[in-house]
C-alpha positions in Angstrom: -34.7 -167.5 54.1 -33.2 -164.3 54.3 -31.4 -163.2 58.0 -32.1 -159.5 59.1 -28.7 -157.6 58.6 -27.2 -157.2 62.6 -26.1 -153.6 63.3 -22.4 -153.4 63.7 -22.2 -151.3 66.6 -24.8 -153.5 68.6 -22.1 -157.0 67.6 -19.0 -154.1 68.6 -20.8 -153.9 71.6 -21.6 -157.4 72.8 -18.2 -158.4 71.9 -16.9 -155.7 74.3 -19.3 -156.9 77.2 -18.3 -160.8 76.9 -14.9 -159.6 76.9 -15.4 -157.7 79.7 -17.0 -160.1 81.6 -14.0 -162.7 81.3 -11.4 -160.2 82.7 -13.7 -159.6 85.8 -13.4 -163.1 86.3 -9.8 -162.7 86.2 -9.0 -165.1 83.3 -6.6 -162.9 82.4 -2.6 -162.6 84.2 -3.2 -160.4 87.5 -0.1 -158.2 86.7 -2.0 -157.2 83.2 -5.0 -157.0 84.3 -5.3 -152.8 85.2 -3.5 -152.4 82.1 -6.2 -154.5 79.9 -9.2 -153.1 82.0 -7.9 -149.5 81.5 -8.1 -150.2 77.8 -11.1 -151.4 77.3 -12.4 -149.0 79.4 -11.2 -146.2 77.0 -12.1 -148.5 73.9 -15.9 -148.6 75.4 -15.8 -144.6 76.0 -14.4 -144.1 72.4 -16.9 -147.0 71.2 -19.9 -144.7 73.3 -18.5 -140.8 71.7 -19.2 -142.4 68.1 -22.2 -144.0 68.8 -23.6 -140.5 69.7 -22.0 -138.7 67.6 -23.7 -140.8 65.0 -27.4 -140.2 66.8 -26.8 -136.6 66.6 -25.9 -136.9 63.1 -28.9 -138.6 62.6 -31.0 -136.3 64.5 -29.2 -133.4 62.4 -30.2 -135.1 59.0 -33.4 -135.3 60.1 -34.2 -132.1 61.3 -32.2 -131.0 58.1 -35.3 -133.0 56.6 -38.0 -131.7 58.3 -37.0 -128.1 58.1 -36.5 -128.8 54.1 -40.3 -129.9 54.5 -41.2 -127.4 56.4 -39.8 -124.9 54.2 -41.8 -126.3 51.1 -44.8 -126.1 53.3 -45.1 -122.7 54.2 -43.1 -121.4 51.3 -46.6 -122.7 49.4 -49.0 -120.4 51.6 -49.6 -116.9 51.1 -52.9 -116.4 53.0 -51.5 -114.9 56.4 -53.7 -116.1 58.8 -53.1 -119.9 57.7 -49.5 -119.3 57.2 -48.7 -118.5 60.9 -51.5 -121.1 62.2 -48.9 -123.7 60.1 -45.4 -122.5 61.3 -46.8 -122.7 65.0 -47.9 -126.0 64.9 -45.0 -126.7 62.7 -42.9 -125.1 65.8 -44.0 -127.1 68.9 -43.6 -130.2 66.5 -40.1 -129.4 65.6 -38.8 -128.1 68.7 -40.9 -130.4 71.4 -42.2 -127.6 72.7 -45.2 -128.2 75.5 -46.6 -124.4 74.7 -45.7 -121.3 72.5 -46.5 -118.0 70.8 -45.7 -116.0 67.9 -45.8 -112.3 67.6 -45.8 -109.7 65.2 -45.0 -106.5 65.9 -47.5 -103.7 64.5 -46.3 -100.8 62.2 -47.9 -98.1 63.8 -46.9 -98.7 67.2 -43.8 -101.5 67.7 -46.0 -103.2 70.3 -45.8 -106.7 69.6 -48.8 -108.1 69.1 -49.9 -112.3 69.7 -51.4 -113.6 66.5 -51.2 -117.3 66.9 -50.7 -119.2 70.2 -50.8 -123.3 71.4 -52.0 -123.9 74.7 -52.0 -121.1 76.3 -55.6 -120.4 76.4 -55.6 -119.2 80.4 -53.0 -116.5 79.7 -55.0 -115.2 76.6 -57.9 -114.8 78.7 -55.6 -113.2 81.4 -53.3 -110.6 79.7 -51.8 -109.9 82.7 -50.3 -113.6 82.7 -48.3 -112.3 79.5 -45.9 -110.0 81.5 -43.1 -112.5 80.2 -43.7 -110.5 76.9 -43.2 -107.6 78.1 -39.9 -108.4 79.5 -38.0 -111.5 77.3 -39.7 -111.0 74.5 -39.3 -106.9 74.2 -35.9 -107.5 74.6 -35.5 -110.0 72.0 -37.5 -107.7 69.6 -34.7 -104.7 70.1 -31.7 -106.7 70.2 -32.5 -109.5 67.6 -31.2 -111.9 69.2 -32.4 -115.4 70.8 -32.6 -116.2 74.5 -32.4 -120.0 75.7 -33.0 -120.7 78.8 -32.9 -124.3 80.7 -34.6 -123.2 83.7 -36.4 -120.3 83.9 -37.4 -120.6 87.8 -33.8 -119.8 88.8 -33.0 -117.4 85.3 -32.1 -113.7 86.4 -33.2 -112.3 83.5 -36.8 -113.2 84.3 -36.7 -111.4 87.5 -38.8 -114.5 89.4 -41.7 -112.9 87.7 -45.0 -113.9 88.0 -46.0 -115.6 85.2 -43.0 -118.0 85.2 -43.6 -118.8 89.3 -47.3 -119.4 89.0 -46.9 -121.3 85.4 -43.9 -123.4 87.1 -41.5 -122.6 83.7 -38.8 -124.6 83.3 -37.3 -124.6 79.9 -37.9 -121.6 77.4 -36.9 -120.3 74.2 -37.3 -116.9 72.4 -36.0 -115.9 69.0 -36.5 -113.2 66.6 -38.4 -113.5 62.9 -35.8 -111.2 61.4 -35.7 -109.9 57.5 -32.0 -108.5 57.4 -31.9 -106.8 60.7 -35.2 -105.7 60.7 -37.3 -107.3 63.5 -40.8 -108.5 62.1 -41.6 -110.4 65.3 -40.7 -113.0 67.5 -41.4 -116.9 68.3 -41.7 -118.1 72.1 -41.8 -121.5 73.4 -41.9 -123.1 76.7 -41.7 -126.6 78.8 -43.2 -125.9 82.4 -42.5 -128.8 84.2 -38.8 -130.3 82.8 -35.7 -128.3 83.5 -32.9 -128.8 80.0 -35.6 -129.3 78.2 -34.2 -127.3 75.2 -30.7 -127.5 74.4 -28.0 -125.1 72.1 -29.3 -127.6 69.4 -32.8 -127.1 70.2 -32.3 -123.0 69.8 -30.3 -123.2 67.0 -32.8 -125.2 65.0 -35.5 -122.5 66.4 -33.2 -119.7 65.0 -33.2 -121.7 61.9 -37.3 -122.4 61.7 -37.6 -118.7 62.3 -35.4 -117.5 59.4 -37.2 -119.4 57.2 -40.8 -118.3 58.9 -39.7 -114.7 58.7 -39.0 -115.3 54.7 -42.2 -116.8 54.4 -43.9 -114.1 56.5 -43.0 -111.1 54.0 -43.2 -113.4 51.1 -46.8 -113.3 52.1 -46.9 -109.8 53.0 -45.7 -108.7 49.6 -48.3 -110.6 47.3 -50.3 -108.6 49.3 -48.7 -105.8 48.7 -48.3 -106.5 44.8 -52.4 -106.9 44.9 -52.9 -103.8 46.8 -50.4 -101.2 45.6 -51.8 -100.4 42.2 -55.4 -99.9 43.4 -53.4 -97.3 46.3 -51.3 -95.4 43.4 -54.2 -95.0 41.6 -56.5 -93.8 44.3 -54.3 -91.7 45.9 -52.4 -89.9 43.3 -56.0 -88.0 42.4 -55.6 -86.6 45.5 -51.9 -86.3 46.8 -48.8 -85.1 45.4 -46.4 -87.4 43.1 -43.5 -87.0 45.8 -45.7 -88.0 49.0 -47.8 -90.8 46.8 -44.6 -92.7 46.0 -43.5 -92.1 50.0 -46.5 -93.9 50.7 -45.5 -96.7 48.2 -42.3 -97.2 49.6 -43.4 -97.0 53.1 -41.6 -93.9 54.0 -45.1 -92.9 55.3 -47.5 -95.0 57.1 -51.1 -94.0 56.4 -54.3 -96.3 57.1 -57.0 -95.6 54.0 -59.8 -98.0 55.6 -60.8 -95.4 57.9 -59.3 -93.8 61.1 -60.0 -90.9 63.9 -57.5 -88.6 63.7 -57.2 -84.6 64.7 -56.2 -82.5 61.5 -56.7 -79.2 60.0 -59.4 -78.9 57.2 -59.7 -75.8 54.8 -62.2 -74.8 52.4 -62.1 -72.3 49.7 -65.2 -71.1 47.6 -66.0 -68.2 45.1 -67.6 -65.4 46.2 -70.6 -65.2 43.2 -69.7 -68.2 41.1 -73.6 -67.9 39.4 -73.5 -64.2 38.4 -69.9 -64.7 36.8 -71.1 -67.8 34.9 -74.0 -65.9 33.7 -72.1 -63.3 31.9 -69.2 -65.0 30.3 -69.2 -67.8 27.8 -69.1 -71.0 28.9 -65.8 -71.8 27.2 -64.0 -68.7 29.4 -65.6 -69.6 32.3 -64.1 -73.4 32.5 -60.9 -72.2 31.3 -60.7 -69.7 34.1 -61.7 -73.0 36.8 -59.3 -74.8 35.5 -56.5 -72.7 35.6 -57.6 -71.6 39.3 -57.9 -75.0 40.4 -54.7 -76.5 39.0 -53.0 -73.3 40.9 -55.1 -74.1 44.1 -54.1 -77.8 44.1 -50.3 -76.6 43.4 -50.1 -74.9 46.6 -52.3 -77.2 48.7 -49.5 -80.0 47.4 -46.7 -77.5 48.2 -47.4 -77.2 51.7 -48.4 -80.9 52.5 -51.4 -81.4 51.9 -54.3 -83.3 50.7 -56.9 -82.7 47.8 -60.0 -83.6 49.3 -62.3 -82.7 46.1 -63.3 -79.9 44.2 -67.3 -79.3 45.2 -68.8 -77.0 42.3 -66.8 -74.0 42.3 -65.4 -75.1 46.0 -62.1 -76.6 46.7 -61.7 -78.3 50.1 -57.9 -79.4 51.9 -57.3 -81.6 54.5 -53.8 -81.2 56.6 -52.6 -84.0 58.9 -54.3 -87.3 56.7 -53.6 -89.2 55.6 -50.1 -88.3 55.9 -49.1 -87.2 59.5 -47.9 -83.7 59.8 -46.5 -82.1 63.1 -47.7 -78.7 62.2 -51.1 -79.3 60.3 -52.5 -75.7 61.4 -50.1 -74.0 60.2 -49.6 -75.6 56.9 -53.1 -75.0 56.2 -53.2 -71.5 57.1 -49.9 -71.2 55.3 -51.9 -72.6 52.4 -54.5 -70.2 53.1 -52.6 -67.3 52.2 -50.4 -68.6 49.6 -53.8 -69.0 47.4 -55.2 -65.6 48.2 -51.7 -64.2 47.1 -51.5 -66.7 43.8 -55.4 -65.5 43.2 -54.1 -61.4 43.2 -51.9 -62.6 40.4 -54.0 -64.5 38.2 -57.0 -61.9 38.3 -55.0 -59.4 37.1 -53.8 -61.8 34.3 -57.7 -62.9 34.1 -58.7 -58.9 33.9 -55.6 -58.5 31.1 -57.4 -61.6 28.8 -60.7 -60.2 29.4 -61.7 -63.2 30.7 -63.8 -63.6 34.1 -62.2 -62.7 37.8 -63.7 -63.6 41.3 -62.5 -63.2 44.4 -62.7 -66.0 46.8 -63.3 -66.9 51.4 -61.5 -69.7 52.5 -62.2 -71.0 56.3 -60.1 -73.2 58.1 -60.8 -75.4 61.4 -58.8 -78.0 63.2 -60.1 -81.1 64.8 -61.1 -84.7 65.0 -62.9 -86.0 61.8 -63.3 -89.6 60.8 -60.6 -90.2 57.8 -60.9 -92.8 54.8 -62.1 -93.8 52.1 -65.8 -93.5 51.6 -68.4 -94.2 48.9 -69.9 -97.4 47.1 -67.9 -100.5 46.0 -68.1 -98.7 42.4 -66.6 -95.0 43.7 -64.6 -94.7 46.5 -62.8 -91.3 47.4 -60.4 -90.4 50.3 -62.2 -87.6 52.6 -63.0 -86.7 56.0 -66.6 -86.4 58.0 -67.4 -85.4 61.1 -68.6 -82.6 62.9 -65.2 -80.3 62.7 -65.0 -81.1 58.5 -68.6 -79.7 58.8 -67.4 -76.6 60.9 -64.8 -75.6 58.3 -66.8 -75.2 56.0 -69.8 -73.1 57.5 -66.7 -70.4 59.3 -65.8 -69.9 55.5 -69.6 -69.0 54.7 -68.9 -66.2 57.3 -65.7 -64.9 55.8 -64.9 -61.9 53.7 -63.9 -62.0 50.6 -60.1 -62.7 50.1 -60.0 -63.0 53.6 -59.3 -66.2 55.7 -61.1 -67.3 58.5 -59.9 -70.0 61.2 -61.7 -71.1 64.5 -60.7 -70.7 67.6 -58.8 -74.6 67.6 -56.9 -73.5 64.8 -55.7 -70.3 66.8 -54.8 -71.9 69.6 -52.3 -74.2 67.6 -50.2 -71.2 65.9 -51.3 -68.1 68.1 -47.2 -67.4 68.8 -46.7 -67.1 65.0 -50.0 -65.9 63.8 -51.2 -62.0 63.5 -54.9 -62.5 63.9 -58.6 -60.2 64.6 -60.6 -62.1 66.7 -64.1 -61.2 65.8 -67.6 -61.1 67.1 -68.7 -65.0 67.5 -70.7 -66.4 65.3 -74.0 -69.2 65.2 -73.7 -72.0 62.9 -75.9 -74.5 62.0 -74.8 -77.9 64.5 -73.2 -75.6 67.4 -75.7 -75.1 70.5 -73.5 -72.4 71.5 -71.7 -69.5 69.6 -68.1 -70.0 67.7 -65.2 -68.1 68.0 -63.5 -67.0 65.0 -60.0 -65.3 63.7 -59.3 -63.0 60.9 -55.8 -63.9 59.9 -53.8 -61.2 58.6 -50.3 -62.6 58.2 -48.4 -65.5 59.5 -45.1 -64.7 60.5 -43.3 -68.1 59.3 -43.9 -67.9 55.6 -44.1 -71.5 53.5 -40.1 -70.3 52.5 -38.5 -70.0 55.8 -40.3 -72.6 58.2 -38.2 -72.1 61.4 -40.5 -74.8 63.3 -40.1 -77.2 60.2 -37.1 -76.5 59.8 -34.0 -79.5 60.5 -31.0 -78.8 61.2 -29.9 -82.5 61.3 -30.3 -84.9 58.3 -33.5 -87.3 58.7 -33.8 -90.9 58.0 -36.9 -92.8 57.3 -36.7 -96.3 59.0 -39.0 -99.0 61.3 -36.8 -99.8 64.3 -38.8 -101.4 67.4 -37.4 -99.8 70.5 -38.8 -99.3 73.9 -39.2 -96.0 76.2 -40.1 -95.1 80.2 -40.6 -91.8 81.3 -39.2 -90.0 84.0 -41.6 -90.9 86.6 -42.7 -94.2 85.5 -40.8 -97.4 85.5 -43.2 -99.0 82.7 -42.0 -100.2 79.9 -43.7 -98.8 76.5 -43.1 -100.2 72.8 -42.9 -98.0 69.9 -41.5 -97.7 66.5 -39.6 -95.4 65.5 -40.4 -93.8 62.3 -37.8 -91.7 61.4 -34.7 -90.4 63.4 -32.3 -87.7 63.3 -29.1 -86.7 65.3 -31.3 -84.3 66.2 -34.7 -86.7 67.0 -36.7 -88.8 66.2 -40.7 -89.6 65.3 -42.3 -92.5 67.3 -45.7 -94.0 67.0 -46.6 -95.8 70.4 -50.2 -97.2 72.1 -48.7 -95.2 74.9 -49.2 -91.1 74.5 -46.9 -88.9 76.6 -47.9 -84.9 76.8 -45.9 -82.4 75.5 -42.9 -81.5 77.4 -42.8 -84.4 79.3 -38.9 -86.3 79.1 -38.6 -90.4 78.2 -35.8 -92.4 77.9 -35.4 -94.7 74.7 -33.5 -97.7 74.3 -33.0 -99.0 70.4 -31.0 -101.2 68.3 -29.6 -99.4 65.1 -29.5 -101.5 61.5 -26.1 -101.6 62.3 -26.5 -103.3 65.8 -25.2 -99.9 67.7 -27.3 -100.2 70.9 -28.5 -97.2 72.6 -30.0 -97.5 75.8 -31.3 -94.7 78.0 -31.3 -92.2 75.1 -33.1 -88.7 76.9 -35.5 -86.8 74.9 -38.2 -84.8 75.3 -41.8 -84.7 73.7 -42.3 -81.7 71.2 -45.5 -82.7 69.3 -48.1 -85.5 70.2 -51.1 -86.2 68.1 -53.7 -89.5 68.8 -55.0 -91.6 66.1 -57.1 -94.2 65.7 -56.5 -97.8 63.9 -58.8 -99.6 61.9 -60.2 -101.5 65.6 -60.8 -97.9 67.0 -57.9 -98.2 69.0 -55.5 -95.2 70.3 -51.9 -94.7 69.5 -50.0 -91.9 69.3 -47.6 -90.6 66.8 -44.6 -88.1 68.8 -41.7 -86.0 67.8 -39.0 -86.2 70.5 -36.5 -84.1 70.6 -33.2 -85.3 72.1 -32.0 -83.4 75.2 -28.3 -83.4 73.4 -29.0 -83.1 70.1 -26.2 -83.9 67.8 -25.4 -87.6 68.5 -22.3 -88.5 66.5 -23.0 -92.1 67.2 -26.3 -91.6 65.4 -24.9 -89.4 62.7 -22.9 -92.3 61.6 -26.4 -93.9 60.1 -26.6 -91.2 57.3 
């Protein structure tokens, strides 16, 4: 019969005891007696340090195991939603966590958004029960780096808020899901009832889980990516220029192709007496002469930002502002405007030299909320706009001249200090209860060449930096992201829309872990949009107060 194998510690150990026993009965000489009990003493604290440093090196090699495990595990998932349903169940297991959350933050706007949670089903009935969020968790998002705290009643950097009062929080723990530097998100767990429940080992395994989640997390991003980018190119380079397609690609633009509200400028162009020229010319001439105009038309609509809608008959219609985002869509488009009545002076003269046919052309030009996206049947799908102002645009240019452009009122009011414009008598249209109020534009005096309003005099960097704002008569805190930045400025997108003129004050995180906190600037362009859920955000240019940051100048 075969005896179980004793652990030597656990023989150590009652040795030590029976040993100890006999020298409290005093078996031993008195005058050695301190001496010998001293020892042992020591000998039992040394014999207790190795026994735990030998259960934390057990506990190490198995959480070294599990997070092995783990990794295999969600390293095998691409779906999204099932990935992060696994790493927060995989979370509270590995940690002991009583509760948790994990956010991502959204590209448009920075504000971090809850995608998964684990019992916490009163405070995602009850947002207002999430104003921990706004506070721990925003400030992990900036600064990328993990908070630990062993008891959160008595923590100042909770600020005895609400949520952790009335939830009774003890222990909690917040880290970032970080690729590089770049904050994707962030993982939150709590214990509400015992204090040290989480320990440096606890938040350092966290930090570890999350590395690995955040890997996992673009891994499954990018097969998306991969599946969707082709389809994208090929859609969208029918209708935008090489240059901004492959921005788009690379995510140096953010643009939303399954349909959006957002305010642009849309032109249309048509020839005046397409029929009776087609009647009188051959065929052959007739298409050559379209095809040249049009590929001079979409030249110049690409030149000056914008988008190809389609070519309707002998019509071409341009959108400014979508899907690419463009602080001065009015102007581009009645910049656009001009440039083709000038190319089309050129080419009839070329036309009239061939023999070939000539025509003159009326564009009209209105600016306003449409409906953007791609629209059609599963079999053709085109990017375009609808709505009520894409419908205006296009009956003002019925009413304009001949090589003339026309723009509505909206479009005036956006470039009236730069624009030399006839306001003429108004007009009925077919839609409108009431009459519209048109412009005649004769010149515009910021030419395509010399953009003073476009213009930068600072070097611009695209990047996706979460960050977080107040304005000057507000202590809320608002999350944004920051799109591109400048020593000059910077472009934010943010649920939260400040008007023009009005000052905030940023706080960021560079790349290279420069923090800047109360950074004035002041709004210079706001424009709303809407996601694919219909909700608002705003995308803002924000001009710094002191332009010229050398700090900031250091990122380009």
């Amino acid at each position: 019969m075969n005896m179980p194998i004793q652990n030597p510690f656990i023989i150590f150990e009652t040795h030590l005891k029976n040993i100890h026993k006999l020298l409290s009965r005093n078996e031993v000489p008195p005058d050695n007696l301190p001496l010998v009990k001293d020892t042992l003493g020591e000998l039992l604290k040394s014999y207790q340090a190795l026994k735990n440093d030998t259960a934390r090196m057990e506990k190490s090699k198995k959480e070294m195991e599990t997070l092995v495990e783990v990794g295999k595990a969600i390293n095998s998932v691409l779906d999204m939603d099932q990935l992060l349903n696994l790493i927060m169940d995989m979370v509270i297991k590995v940690v002991g966590a009583e509760r948790g959350f994990l956010m991502l933050k959204d590209k448009e706007t920075g504000e971090l958004l809850v995608k998964v949670a684990r019992n916490m089903e009163e405070e995602l009935k009850d947002k207002t029960l999430f104003t921990i969020s706004s506070g721990i968790t925003s400030l992990v998002a900036r600064e990328g780096k993990a908070i630990l705290s062993t008891d959160a009643q008595s923590d100042e950097r909770f600020n005895a808020q609400a949520s952790v009062m009335v939830h009774n929080l003890r222990s909690t723990m917040c880290v970032p899901l970080k690729i590089k530097e770049d904050v994707i998100g962030i993982i939150y767990v709590d214990n509400r009832m015992v204090a040290g429940a989480f320990t440096e080992e606890s938040i350092e395994l966290l930090i570890t889980f999350a590395n690995q989640a955040a890997i996992s997390i673009e891994n499954a991003r990018l097969y998306e990516n991969v599946v969707n980018e082709t389809k994208i190119r090929m859609n969208l380079q029918r209708y935008l220029s090489p240059n901004i397609v492959n921005d788009i690609i690379t995510k140096k633009e953010n643009i939303v192709l399954g349909g959006e509200r957002v305010e642009c400028s849309i032109l249309f162009a048509d020839i005046c007496g397409f029929t009776s020229i087609s009647e009188k010319f051959l065929p052959e001439r007739v298409v050559y002469t379209l095809n040249e105009y049009f590929s001079a038309m979409a030249k110049i609509i690409f030149e000056n930002q914008g988008t190809l809608d389609k070519f309707i008959g002998d019509c071409v219609m341009a959108v400014f502002g979508a899907p690419i985002f463009i602080p001065y869509s009015a102007q581009n488009a009645v910049n656009t405007g001009l440039d083709m009545l000038k190319k089309l002076e050129e080419l009839q003269k070329k036309w009239e030299s061939e023999g070939n046919p000539s025509f003159s052309v009326r564009i009209g030009i209105n600016t306003g909320e449409v409906i953007a996206g791609n629209i059609g049947s599963p079999d053709r799908m085109d990017y375009t706009v609808v709505g009520d102002n894409a419908n205006l645009a296009s009956r003002i240019e019925s009413y304009a001249r001949p090589m003339t452009v026309l723009i509505s009122e909206s479009t005036y009011v956006k470039i009236k200090d730069i624009v030399v414009a006839k306001k003429l008598e108004p007009i009925l249209v077919k839609g409108r209860s009431g009459p519209v109020i048109t412009y005649e534009v004769t010149s515009i005096q910021t030419s395509k060449d010399e953009k003073t309003k476009t213009e930068r005099r600072f070097a611009r960097k695209y990047v996706s930096i979460f960050a977080t704002f107040k304005t000057t008569n507000s202590s809320k805190t608002n999350q944004c992201i920051i799109q591109n930045i400048s020593a000059g400025g910077l472009l934010i997108s943010s649920r939260m829309g400040v008007p023009i003129g009005e000052k905030i004050l940023l706080d960021f995180t560079l790349p290279d872990n420069s923090i800047f906190s109360g950074i004035e600037g002041k709004v210079v362009q706001s424009s709303p949009f809407k996601d694919k859920q219909s909700s608002s955000y705003f995308k803002m240019g924000i001009e710094f107060v002191t332009p010229g940051n050398t700090n900031l100048e250091k990122i380009f």
